[in-house]
C-alpha positions in Angstrom: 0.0 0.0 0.0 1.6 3.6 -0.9 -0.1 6.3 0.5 0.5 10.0 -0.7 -1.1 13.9 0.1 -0.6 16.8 -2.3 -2.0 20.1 -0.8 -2.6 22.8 -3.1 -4.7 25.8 -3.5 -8.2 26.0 -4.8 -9.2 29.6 -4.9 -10.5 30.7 -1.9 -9.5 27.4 0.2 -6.6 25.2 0.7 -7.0 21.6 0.0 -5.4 18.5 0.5 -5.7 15.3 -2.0 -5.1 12.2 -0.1 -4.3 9.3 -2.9 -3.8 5.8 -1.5 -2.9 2.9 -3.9 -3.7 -0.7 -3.0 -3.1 -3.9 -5.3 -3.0 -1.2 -8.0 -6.2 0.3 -7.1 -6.4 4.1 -6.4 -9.0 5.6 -3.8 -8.6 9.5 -3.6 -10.4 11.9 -0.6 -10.4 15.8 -0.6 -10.2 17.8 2.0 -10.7 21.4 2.6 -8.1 22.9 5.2 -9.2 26.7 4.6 -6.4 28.6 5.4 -2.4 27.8 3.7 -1.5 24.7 6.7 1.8 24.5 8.3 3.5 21.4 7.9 2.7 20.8 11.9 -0.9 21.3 11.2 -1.4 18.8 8.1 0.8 16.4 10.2 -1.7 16.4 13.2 -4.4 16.2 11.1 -3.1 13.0 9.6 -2.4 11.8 12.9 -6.0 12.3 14.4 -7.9 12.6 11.4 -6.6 9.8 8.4 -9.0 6.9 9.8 -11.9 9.0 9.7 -10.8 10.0 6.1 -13.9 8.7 3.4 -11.9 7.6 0.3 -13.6 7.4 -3.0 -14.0 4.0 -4.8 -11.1 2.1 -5.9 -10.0 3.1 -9.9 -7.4 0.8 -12.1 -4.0 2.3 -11.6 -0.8 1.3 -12.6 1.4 1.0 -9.5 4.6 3.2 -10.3 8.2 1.5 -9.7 10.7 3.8 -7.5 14.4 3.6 -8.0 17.3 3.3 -5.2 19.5 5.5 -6.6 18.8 8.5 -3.9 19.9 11.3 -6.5 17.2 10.3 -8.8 14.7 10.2 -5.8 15.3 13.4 -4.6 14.9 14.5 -8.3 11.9 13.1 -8.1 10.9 14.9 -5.7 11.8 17.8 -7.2 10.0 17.1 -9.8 6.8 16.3 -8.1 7.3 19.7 -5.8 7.0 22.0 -8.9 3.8 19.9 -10.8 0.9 21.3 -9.3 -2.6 20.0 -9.2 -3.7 16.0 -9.0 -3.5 13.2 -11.2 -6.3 12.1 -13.8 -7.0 9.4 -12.0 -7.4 11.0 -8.8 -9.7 13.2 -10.3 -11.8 10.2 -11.9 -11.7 8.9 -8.7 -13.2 11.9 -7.0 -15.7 12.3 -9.5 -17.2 9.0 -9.1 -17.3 10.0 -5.2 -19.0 13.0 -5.9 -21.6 11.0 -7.6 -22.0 8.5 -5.5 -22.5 11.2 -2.9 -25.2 12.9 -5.4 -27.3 9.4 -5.4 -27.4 8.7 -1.5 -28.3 12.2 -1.3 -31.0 11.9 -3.4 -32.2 8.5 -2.3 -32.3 10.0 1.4 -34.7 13.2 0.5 -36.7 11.2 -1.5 -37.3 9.0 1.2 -37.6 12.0 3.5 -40.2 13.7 1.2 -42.5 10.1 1.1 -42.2 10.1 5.1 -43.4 13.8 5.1 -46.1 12.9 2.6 -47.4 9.6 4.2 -47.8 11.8 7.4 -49.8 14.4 6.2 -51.9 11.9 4.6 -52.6 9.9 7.5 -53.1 13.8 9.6 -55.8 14.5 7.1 -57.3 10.8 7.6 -57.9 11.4 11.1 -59.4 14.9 11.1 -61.4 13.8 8.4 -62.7 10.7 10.8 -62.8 12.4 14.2 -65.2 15.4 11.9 -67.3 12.2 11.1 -67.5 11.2 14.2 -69.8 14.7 15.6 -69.6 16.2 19.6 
């Protein structure tokens, strides 16, 4: 499992992309920090925060090979420092979250809205019976 967070800004907040790769699957979450985070403050938040984290359903990825060779990592690095933004897959990834989102919500105020409904109905049942029914 690799795990990594890129936080970047998304005019007016900051937000942080948590990607996690599993058995070359890729689950993304977003999260808004608001104001620019100091390293202390995303690290705490990781800390007390990352298993609370609700990470979008799993998208084909191709798990990416590192090499040993540290000058090349810390050129990756670099390299990885100066892209901004997320990955297509990421953003795939939170898509299909979003939409999943958009469906539960849906199912939940329809079900909502037939609760209301049923209740009124059965409200205007019983005033209709107890005017029936006289003094």
């Amino acid at each position: 499992m690799k795990s990594s967070l890129t936080v970047l800004f998304e005019d007016p907040f900051w937000v942080g992309i948590f990607e996690r790769i599993d058995d070359g699957k890729l689950s993304v979450c977003k999260v808004t920090f608001g104001a620019e985070p100091k390293d202390y403050d995303v690290w705490e938040f990781i800390l007390r925060h990352y298993d609370e984290l609700v990470f979008s359903p799993a998208v084909e990825a191709e798990a990416r090979q590192t090499a040993d060779n540290p000058k090349r990592r810390l050129r990756n690095a670099r390299k990885q420092m100066e892209r901004c933004g997320i990955g297509t897959k990421s953003q795939q990834a939170l898509q299909l979250q979003r939409e999943e989102m958009k469906t539960e919500r849906r199912q939940i105020s329809r079900e909502q809205r037939d609760a209301e409904a049923q209740r009124r109905f059965e409200m205007k049942q019983l005033k209709k019976k107890e005017k029936r029914r006289g003094h």
